[in-house]
C-alpha positions as a Python dict, from the first residue, in 0.01 Angstrom:
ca = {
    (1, 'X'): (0, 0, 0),
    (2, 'X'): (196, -269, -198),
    (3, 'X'): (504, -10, -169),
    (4, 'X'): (514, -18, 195),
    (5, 'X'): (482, -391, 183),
    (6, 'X'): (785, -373, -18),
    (7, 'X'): (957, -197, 233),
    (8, 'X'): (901, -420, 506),
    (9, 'X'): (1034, -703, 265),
    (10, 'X'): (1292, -541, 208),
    (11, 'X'): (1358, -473, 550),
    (12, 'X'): (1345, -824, 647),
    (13, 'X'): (1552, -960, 383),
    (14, 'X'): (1837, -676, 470),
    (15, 'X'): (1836, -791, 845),
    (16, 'X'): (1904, -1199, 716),
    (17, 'X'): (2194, -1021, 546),
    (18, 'X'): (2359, -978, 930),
    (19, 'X'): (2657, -1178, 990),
    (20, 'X'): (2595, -1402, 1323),
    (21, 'X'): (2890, -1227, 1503),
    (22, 'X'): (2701, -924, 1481),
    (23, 'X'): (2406, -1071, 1593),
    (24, 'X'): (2602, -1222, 1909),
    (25, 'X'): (2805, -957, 1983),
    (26, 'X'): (2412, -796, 2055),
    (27, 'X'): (2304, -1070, 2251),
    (28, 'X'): (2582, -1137, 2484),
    (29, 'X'): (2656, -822, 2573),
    (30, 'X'): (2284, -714, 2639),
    (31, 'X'): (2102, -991, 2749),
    (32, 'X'): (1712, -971, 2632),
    (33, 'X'): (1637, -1091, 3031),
    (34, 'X'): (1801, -753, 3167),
    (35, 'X'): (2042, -953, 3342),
    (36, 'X'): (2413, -858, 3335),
    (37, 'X'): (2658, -1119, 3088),
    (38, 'X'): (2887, -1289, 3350),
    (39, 'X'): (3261, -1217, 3244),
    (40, 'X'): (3498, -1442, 3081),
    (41, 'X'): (3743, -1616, 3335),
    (42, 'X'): (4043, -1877, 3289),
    (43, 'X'): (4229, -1980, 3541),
    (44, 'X'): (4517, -2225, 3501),
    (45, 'X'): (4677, -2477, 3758),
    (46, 'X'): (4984, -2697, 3679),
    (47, 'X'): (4933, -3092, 3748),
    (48, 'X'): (5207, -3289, 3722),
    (49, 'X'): (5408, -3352, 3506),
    (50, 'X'): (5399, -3095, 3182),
    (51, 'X'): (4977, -3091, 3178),
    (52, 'X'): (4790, -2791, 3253),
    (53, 'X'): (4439, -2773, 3436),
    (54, 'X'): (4266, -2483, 3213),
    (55, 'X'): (3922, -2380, 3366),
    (56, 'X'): (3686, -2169, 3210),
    (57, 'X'): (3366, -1984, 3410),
    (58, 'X'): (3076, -1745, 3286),
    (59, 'X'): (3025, -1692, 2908),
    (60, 'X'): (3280, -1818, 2599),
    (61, 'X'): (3090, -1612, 2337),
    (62, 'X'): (3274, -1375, 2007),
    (63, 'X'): (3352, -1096, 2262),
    (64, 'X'): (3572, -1360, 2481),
    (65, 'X'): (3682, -1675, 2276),
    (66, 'X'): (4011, -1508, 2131),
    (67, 'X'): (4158, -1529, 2513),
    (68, 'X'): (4100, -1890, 2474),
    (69, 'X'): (4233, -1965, 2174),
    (70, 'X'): (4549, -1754, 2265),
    (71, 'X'): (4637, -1952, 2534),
    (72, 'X'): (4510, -2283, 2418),
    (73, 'X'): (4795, -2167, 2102),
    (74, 'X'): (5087, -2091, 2338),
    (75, 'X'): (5020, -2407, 2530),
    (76, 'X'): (5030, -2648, 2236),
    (77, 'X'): (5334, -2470, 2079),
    (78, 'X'): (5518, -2537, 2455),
    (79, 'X'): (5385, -2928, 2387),
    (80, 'X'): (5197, -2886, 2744),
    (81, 'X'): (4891, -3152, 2777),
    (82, 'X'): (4590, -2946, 2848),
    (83, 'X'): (4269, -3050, 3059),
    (84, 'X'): (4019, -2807, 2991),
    (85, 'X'): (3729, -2758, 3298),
    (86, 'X'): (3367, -2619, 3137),
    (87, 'X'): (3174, -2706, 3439),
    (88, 'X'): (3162, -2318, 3515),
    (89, 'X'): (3094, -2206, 3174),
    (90, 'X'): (2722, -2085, 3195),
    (91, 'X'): (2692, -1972, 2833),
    (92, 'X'): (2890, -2068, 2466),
    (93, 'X'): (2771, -1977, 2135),
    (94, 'X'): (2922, -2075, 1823),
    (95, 'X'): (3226, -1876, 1817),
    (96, 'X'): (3287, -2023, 2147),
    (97, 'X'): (3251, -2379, 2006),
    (98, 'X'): (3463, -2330, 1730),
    (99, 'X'): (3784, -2240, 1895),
    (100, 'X'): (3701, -2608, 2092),
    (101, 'X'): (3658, -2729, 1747),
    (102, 'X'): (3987, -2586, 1615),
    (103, 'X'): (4168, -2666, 1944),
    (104, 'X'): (4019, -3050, 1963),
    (105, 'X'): (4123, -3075, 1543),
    (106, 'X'): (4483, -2933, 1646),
    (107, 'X'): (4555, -3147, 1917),
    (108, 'X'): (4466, -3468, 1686),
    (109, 'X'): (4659, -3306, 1404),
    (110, 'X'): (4988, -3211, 1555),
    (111, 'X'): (5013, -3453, 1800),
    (112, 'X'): (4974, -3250, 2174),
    (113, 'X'): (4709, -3367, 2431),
    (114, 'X'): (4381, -3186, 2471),
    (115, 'X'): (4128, -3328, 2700),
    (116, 'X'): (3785, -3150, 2774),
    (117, 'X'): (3590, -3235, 3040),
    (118, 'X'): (3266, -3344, 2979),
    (119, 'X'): (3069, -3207, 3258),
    (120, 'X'): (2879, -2912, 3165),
    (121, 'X'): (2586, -2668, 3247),
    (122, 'X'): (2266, -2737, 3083),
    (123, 'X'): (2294, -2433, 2909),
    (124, 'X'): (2589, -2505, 2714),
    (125, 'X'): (2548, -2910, 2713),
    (126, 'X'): (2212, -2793, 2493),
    (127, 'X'): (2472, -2612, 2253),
    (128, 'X'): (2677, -2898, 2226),
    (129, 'X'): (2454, -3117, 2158),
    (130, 'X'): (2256, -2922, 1916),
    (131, 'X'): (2549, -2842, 1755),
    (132, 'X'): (2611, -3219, 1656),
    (133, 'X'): (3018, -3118, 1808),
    (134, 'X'): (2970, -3366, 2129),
    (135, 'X'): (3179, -3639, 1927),
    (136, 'X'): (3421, -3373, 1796),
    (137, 'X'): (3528, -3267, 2159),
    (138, 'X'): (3421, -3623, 2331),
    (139, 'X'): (3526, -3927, 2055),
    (140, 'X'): (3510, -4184, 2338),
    (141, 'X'): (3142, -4071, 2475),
    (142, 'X'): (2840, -4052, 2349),
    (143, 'X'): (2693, -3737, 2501),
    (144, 'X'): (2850, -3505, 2715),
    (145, 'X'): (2735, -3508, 3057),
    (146, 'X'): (2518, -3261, 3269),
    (147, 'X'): (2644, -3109, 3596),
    (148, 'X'): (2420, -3233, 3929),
    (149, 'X'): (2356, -2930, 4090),
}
């Protein structure tokens, strides 16, 4: 009996040994609910002058953030001011959040103009602000705000 029990431990300590991606990788591409993961969609429109409207819609998760962080790469190497739209983003998880991170960080270090939008789904404005990152991507505001249905 106490070898079994040993097993299980051992079990259970091997599966805290998981790194997160793998974990998420799981997760958002089979949901537990049996519902489908919504794709990963950018689309871009120019504004005036050199600034570029990027929006994002369905899930920014590991499977999906290296598109963003592409393109957020090639647009602050051209100098381009980018406003970034998450009011269709329905899911994030913390890869998602860190190329935000990394992009907001960037901007600030080497001088080109990021601004992210604070409206948000509920979904991810509960990552955000469990994440503690809402003054990272928002200095000026306090809390990033929900979208009214």
């Amino acid at each position: 009996m106490p070898h079994s029990a040993h097993k299980t431990e051992v079990r259970r300590s091997q599966l805290g040994r998981c790194p997160p991606s793998t974990a998420t990788e799981r997760a958002s591409s089979s949901p537990l609910d049996g519902s489908a993961a919504l794709p990963f969609a950018m689309s871009e429109t120019h504004e005036t002058g050199p600034a570029v409207r990027l929006a994002l819609a369905g899930e920014l998760d590991i499977a999906s953030c290296g598109q963003l962080q592409a393109r957020l790469g090639r647009l602050a190497q051209a100098g381009v001011t980018v406003r970034l739209d998450l009011s269709r983003l329905e899911f994030t998880d913390s890869s998602g959040l860190h190329v935000l991170i990394d992009a907001c960080h960037g901007s600030r270090r080497d001088g080109w103009q990021l601004e992210i939008e604070p409206a948000l789904r509920e979904p991810v404005r509960r990552v955000v602000q469990l994440m503690g990152v809402d003054q990272v991507l928002w200095p000026s505001a306090s809390v990033a705000a929900p979208l009214r249905p």
